[in-house]
Each structure stands twice: as C-alpha cells, then as structure tokens.
Residue frames relative to the residue before (quaternion, step in Angstrom):
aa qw qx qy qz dx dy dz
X 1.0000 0.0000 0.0000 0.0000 0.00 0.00 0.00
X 0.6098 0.5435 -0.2990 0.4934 3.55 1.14 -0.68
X 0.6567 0.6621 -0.1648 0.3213 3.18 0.60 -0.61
X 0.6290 0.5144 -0.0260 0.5823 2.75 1.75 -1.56
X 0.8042 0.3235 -0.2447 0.4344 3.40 1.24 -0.79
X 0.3079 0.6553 -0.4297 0.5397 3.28 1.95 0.40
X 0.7384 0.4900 -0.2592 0.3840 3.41 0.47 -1.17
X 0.6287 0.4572 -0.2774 0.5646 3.69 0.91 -1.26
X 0.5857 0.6297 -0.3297 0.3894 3.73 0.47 -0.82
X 0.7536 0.4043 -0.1972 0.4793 3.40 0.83 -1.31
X 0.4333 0.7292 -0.3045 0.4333 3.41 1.34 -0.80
X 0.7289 0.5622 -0.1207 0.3715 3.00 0.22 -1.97
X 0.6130 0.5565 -0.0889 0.5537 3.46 1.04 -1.51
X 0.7609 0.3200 -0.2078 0.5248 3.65 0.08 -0.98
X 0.6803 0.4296 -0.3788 0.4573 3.93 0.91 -0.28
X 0.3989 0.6800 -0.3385 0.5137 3.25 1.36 -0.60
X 0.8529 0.1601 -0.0931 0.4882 3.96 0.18 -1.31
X 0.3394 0.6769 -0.5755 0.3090 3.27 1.17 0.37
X 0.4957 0.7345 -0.3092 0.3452 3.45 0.56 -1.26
X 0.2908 -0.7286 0.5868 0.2008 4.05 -0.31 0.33
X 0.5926 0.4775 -0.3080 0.5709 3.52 0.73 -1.08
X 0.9238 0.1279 -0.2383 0.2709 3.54 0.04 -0.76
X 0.2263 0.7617 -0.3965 0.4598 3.09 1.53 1.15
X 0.6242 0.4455 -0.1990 0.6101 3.04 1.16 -1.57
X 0.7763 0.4050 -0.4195 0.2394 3.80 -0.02 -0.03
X 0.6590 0.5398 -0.2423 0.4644 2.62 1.63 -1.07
X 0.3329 0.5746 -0.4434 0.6020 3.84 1.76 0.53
X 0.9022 0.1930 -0.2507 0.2931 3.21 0.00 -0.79
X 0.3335 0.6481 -0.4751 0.4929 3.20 1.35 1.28
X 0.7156 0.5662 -0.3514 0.2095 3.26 0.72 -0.78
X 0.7510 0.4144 -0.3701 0.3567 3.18 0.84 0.21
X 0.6454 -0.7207 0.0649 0.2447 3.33 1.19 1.25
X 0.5040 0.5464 -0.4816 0.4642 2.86 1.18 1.26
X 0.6600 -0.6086 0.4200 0.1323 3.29 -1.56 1.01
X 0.1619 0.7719 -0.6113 0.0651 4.24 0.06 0.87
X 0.6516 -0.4255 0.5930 0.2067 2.64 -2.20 0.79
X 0.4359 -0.7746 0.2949 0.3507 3.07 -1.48 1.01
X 0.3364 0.7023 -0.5041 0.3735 3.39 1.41 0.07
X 0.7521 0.4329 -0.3442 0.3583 3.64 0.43 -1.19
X 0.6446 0.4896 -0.3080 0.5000 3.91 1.64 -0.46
X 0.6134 0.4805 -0.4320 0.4541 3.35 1.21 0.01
X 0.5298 0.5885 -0.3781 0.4797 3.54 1.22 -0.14
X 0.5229 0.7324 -0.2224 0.3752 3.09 1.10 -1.14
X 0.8287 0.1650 0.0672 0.5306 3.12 0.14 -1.81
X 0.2180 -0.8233 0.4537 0.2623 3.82 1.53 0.31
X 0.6357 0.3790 -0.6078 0.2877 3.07 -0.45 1.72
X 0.7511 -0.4194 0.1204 0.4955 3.32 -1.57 1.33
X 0.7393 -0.3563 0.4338 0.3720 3.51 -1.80 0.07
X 0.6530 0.4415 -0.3788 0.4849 3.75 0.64 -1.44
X 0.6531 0.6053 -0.3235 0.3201 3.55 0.39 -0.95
X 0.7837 0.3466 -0.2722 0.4378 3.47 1.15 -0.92
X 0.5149 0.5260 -0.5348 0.4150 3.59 1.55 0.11
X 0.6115 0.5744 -0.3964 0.3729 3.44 0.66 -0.80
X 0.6049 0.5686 -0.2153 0.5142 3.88 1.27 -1.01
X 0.6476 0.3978 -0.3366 0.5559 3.98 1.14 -1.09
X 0.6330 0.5785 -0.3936 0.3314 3.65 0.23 -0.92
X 0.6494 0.5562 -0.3224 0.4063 3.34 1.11 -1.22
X 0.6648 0.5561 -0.2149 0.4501 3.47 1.20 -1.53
X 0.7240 0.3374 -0.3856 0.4619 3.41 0.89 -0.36
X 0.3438 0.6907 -0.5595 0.3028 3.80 0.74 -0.03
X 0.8817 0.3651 0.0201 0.2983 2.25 0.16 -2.01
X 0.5410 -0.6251 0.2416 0.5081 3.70 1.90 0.67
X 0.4156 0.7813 -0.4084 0.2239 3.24 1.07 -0.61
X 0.7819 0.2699 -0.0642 0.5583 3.70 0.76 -1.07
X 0.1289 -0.7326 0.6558 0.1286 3.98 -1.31 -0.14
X 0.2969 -0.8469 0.4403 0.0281 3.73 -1.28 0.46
X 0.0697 0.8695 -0.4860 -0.0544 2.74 0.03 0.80
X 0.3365 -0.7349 0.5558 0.1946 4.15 -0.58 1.37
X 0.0821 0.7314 -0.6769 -0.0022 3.66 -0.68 0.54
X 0.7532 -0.1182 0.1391 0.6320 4.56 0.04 0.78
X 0.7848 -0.5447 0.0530 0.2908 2.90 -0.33 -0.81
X 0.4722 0.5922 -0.4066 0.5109 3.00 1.54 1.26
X 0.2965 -0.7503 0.5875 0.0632 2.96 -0.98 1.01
X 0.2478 -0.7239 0.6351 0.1058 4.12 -0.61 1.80
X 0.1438 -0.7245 0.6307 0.2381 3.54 -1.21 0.63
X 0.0132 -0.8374 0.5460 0.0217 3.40 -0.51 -0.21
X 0.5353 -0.5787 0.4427 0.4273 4.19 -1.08 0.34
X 0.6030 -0.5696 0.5220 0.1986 2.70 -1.39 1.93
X 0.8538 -0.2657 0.0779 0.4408 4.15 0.21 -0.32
X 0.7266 -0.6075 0.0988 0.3053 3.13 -0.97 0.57
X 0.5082 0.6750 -0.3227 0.4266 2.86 2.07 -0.92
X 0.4461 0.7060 -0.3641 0.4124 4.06 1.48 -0.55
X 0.7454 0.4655 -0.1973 0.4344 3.79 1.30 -0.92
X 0.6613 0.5791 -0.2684 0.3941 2.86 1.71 -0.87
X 0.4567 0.6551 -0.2472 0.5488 3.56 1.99 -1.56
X 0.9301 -0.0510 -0.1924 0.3087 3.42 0.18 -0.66
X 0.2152 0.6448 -0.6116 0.4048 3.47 0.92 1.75
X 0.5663 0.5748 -0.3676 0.4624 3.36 1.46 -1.30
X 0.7072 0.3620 -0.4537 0.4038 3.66 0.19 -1.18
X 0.4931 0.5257 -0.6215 0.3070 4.05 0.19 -0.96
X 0.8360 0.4037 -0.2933 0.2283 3.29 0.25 -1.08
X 0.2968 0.7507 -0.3286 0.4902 2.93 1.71 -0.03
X 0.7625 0.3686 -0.1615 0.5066 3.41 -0.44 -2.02
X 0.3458 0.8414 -0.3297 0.2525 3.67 0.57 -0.27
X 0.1296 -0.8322 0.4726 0.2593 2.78 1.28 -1.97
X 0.4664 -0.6593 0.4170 0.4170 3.92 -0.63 0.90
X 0.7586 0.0996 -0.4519 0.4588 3.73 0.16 0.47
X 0.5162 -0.6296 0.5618 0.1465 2.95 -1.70 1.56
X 0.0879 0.6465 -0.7575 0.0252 3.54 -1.70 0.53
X 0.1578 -0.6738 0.6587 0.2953 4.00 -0.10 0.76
X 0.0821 0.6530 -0.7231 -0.2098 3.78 -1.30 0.58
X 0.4385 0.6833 -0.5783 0.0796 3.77 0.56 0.79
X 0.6593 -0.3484 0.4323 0.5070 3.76 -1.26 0.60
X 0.7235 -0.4146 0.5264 0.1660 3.24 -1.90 0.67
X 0.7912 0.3673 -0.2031 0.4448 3.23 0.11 -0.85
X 0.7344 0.4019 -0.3020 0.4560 3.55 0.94 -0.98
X 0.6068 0.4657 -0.3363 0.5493 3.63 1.26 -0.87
X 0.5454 0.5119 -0.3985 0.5308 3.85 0.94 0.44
X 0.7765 -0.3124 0.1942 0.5116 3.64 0.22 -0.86
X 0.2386 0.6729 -0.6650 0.2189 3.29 -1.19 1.02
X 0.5778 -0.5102 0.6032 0.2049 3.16 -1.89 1.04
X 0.0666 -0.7228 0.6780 -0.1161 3.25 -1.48 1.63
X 0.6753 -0.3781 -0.1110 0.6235 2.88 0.85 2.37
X 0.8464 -0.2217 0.0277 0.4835 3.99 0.26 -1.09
X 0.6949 0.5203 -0.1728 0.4653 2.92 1.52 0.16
X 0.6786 -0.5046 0.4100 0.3418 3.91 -0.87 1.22
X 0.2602 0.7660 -0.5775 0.1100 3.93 -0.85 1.24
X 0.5971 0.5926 -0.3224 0.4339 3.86 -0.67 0.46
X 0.8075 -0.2802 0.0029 0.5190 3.49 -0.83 0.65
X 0.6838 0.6188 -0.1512 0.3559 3.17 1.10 -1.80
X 0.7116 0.4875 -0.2545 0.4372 3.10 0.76 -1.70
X 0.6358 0.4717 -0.4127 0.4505 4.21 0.95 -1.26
X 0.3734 0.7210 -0.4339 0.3905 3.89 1.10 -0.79
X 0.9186 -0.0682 -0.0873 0.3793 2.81 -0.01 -1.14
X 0.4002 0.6404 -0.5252 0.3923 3.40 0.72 0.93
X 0.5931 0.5499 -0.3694 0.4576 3.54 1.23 -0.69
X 0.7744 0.4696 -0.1168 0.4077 3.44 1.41 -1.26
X 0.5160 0.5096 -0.4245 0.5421 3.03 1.68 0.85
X 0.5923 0.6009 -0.3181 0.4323 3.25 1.16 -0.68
X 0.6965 0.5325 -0.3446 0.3356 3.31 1.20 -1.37
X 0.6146 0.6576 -0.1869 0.3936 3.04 1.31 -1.53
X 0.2091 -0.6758 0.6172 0.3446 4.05 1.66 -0.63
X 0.2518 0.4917 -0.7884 0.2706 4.17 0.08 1.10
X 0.7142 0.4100 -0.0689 0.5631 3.87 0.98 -1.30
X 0.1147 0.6556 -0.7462 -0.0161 3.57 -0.79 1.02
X 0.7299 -0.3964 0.4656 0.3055 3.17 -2.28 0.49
X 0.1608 0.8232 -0.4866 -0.2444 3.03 -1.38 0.10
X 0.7028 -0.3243 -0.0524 0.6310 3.61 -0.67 1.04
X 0.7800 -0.4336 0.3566 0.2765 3.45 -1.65 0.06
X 0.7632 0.0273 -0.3144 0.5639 3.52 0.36 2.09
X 0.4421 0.6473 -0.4105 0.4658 3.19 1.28 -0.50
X 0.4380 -0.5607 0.6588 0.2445 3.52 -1.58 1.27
X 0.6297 -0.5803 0.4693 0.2156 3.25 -2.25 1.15
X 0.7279 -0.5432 0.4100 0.0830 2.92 -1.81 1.28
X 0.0966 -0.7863 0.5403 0.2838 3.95 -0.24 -0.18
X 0.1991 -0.7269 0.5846 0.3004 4.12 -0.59 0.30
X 0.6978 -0.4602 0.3101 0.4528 3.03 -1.52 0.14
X 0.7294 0.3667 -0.3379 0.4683 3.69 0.76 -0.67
X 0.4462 0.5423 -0.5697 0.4270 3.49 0.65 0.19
X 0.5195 0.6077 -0.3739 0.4702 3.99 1.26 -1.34
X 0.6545 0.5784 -0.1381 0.4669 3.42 0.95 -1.21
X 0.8582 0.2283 -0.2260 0.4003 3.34 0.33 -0.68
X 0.5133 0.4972 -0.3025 0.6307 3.76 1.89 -0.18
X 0.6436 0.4052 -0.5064 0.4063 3.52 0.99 0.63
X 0.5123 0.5658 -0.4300 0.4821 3.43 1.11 -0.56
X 0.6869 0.3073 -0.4612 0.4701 4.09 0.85 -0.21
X 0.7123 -0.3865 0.4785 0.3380 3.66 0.37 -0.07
X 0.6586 0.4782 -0.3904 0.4303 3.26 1.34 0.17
X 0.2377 -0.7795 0.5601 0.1487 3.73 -0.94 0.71
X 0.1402 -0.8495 0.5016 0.0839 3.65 0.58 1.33
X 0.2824 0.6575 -0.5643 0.4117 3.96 1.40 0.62
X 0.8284 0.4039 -0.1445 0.3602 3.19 0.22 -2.13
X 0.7538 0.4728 -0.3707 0.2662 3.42 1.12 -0.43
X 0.3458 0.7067 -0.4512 0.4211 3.16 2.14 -0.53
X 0.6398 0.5524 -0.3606 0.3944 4.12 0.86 -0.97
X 0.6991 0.4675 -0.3632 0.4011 3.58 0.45 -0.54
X 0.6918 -0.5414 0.3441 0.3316 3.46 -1.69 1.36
X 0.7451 0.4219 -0.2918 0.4262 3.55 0.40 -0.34
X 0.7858 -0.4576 0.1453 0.3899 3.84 -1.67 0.37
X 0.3352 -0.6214 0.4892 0.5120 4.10 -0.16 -0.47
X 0.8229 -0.1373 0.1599 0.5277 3.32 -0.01 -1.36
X 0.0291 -0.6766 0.7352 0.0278 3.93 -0.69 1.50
X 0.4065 -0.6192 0.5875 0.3259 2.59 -1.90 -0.89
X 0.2311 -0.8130 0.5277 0.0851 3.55 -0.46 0.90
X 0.4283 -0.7504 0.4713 0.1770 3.62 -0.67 1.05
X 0.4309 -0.7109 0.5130 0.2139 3.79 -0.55 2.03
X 0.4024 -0.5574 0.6867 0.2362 4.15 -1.05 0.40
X 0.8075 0.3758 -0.2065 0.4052 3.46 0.09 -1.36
X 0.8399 0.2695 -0.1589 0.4436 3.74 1.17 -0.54
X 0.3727 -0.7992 0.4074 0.2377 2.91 1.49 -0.43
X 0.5044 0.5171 -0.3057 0.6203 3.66 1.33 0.15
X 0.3865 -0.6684 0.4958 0.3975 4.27 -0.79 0.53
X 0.2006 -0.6326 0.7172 0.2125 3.26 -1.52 0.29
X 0.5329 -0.6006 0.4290 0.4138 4.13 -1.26 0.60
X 0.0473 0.7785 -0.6258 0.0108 3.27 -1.06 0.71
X 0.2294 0.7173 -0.4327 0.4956 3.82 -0.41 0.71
X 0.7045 -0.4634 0.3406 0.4159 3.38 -1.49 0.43
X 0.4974 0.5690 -0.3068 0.5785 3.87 1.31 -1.20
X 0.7498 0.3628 -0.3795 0.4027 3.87 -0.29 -0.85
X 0.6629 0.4882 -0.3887 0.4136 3.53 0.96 -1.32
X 0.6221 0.5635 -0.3213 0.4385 4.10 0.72 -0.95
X 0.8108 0.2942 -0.2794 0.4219 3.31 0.73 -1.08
X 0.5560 0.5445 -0.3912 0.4913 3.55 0.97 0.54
X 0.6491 0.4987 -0.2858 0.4984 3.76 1.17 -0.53
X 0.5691 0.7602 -0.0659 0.3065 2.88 1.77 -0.57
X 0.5633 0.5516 0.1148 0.6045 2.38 1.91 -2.05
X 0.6757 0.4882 -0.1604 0.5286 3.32 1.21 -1.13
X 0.6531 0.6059 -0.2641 0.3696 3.78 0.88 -0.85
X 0.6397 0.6565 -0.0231 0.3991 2.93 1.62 -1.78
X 0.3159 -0.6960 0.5270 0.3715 3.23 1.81 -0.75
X 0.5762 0.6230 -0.4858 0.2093 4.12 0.50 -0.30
X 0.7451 -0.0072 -0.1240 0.6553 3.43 1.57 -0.18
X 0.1700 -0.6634 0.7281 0.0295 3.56 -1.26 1.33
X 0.5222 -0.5933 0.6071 0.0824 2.35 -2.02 1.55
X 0.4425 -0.6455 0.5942 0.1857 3.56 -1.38 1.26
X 0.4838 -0.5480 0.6095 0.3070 3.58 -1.18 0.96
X 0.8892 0.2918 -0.1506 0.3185 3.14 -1.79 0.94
X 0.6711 0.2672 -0.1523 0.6746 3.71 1.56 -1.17
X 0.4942 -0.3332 0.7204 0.3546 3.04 -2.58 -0.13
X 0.3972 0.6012 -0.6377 0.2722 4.15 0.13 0.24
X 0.0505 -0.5354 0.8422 -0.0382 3.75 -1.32 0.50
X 0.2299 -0.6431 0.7282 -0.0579 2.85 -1.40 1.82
X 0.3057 -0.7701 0.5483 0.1136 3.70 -1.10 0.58
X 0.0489 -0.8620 0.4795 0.1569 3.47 0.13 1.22
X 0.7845 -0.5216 0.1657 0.2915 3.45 -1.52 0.18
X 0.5511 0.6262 -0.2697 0.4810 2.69 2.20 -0.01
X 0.4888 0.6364 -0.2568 0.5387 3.05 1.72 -0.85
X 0.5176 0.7468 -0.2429 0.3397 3.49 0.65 -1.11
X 0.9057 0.0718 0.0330 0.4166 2.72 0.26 -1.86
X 0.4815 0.4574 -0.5380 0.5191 3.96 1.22 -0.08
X 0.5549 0.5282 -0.5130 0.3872 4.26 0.41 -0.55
X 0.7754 0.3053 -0.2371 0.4993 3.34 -0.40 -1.07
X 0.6055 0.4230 -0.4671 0.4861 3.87 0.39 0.35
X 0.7632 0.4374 -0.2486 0.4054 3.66 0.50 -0.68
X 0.6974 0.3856 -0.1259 0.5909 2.90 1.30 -0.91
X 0.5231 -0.7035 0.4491 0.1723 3.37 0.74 0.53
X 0.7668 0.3770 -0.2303 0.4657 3.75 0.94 0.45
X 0.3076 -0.7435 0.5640 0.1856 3.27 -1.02 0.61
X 0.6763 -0.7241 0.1330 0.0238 2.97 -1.02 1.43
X 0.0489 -0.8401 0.3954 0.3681 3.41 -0.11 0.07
X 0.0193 0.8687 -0.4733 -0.1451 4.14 -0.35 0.64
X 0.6455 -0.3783 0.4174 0.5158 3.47 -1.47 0.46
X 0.7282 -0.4354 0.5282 0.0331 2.55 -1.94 1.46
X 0.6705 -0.1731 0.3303 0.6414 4.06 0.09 -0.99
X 0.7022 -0.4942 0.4708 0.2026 3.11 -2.50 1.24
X 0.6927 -0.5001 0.3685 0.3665 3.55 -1.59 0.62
X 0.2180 -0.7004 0.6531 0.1883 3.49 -0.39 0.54
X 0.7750 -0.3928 0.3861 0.3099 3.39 -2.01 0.36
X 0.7570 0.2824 -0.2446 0.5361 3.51 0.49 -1.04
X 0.5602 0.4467 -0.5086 0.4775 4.08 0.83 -0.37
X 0.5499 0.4891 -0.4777 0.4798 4.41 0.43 -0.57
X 0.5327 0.6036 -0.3070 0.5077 3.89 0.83 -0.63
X 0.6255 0.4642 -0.1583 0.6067 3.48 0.29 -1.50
X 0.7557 0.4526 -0.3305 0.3389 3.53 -0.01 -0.98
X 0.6757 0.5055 -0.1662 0.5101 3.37 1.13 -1.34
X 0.5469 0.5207 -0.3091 0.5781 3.85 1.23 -0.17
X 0.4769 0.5561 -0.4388 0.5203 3.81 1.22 -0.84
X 0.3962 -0.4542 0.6936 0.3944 3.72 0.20 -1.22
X 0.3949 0.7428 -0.5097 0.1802 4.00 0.68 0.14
C-alpha cells in the first residue's frame, strides 16, 4: 500500500510541474519571496483566471502555501525541499551533456529558495567539507557538523546547537542546476546565507535570484574561509537579464 502511495504521490507532483506556466511560477518562488497571483500570472503570461486555476493545482498537490494578508492573498513554496526537487530536475532537463548557458551573475550567486546556490554557494560547500566543518554521512543520510565546524559557524553568529532543534534538516546537500556539483542547503545553509546577507557581503538584487558580492563581501569571505574566490567574469548585460527572466529568476 505504501508503495502505491509513493507512486501516486510522485505522479501527482510531476503532473503538477508538468505544466510550463506553472513551472515558471514555481521558479519564481525560488528565491523566497511571497507574490500575488496577478504578479504569477504575469510571470507565467497567462490571464489571471488561468493562474487561479494553475495555483489551486500547486497547492493540492503541497507544492505551493498561502499566505491571506486583507485582501491579498501571497503564494509562495509550500517547503523548502520544493526548491531543492526542482533544482534537481534543472539539472535533469539539462540533458547528459552539460553547457551552463546561465548569465554570469546568476550562475555566480543566487538564492535557492533560502539558501546560498551557484558557483559561490558549491565554493564554499566543497570548502567546508574540505576543511571537515561538514562531514559525510553514510549514503543519503544529511551531513554531520564537527566540533570545529560548531566552532567555526560560531565565529558567524551561527549557533548550529539551536538549529539542530528546529523541525526541519540542519545541513543537506541540495543539487546546483548551473554546476551540477551540491551546494548546503538545510537549516545551516538557510543561517549561513542570512548571515552572509546581514553582513552586507552579498546583496540581494530586487526582483532576481542574483546575489551580488560586494567588496566587502569579497574580502572578509575569502579570509575566513580560507579561499580565494572565484567571480563572474563581467555585469548582466540586457539580453543575459532576459535569459535570466526565462530561468524563472
């Protein structure tokens, strides 16, 4: 019987994102902010009735949440694991030979729902791993903190005790689209991105999943982390902000 409802479950889910239109919305969720459906019917360019008929589905099927504030109603991804499911498929739809065509900036940094993804973000997930702040754990199992990792997510302000308490993973891994390599997602990825974000070292672009690295950002990263960076090449151009907006960004 499990089995059967594993099966229908996935079904359900994968007809749900079949839909192009609601592909494109559920993109433009990922970067964790809450829109009106007018702004998702723009989004995914079809009429208004069309996107209630398109949100309803997404929430069936858990896919979406609501949040009623007077009289507007924010939709937004039903959970986080929703950003991760479909970062996995980008990489999927991809196709077995890889070519990144994503803009610079976004295949540099960008928010994958609440958590740090793109060149930057795998950076430094590999360089936690190297460092053992991040150990493996057995084969699916979500990643271990060491004690000096405890140690080194305190020097950001982060208290990886209190987060081990909350209902949701600490520290997975979440498969990058644009690199194909994981980036840390989890309660640890979400902190160390609010973190990042508090600090001023990377600012979030109105409107996009872009994360811009500033010069301040620049340079306290690659000191703490112990690496020197790798950054986009040159600024978003006109026709890459295009591209971007086709990403679902």
């Amino acid at each position: 019987m499990n089995v059967v409802q594993n099966d229908l479950g996935v079904s359900n889910v994968a007809a749900a994102i079949a839909e192009p239109a609601r592909t494109r919305m559920l993109c433009a969720l990922m970067d964790g902010h809450a829109r009106t459906s007018t702004e998702l019917a723009a989004i995914a360019e079809v009429s208004t009735s069309t996107a209630s008929a398109h949100l309803a589905k997404l929430r069936d099927a858990g896919l979406l949440r609501v949040q009623v504030q007077g009289r507007h109603r924010y939709y937004g991804l039903g959970d986080p694991l929703v950003a991760q499911a479909l970062e996995a498929l980008m990489v999927i739809g991809q196709g077995s030979t890889f070519t990144p065509r994503t803009p610079d900036r976004l295949q540099f940094a960008r928010t994958c729902y609440d958590h740090l993804a793109g060149t930057l973000g795998v950076q430094l997930h590999d360089r936690m791993l190297e460092a053992g702040w991040l150990l493996m754990g057995e084969e699916g199992e979500d990643y271990r903190v060491s004690d000096s990792g405890v140690e080194f997510f305190r020097g950001l302000d982060i208290d990886v005790v209190e987060l081990s308490r909350l209902r949701r993973s600490l520290a997975c891994p979440c498969l990058d689209w644009s690199m194909r390599s994981p980036h840390l997602a989890g309660a640890l990825g979400a902190a160390l991105l609010r973190v990042l974000l508090q600090r001023k070292w990377l600012r979030q672009d109105v409107d996009s999943r872009a994360l811009t690295l500033t010069g301040t950002g620049g340079r306290y990263i690659s000191k703490y982390f112990g690496i020197a960076l790798i950054q986009p090449s040159k600024p978003l151009s006109a026709s890459a902000s295009l591209e971007l907006q086709s990403l679902g960004a």
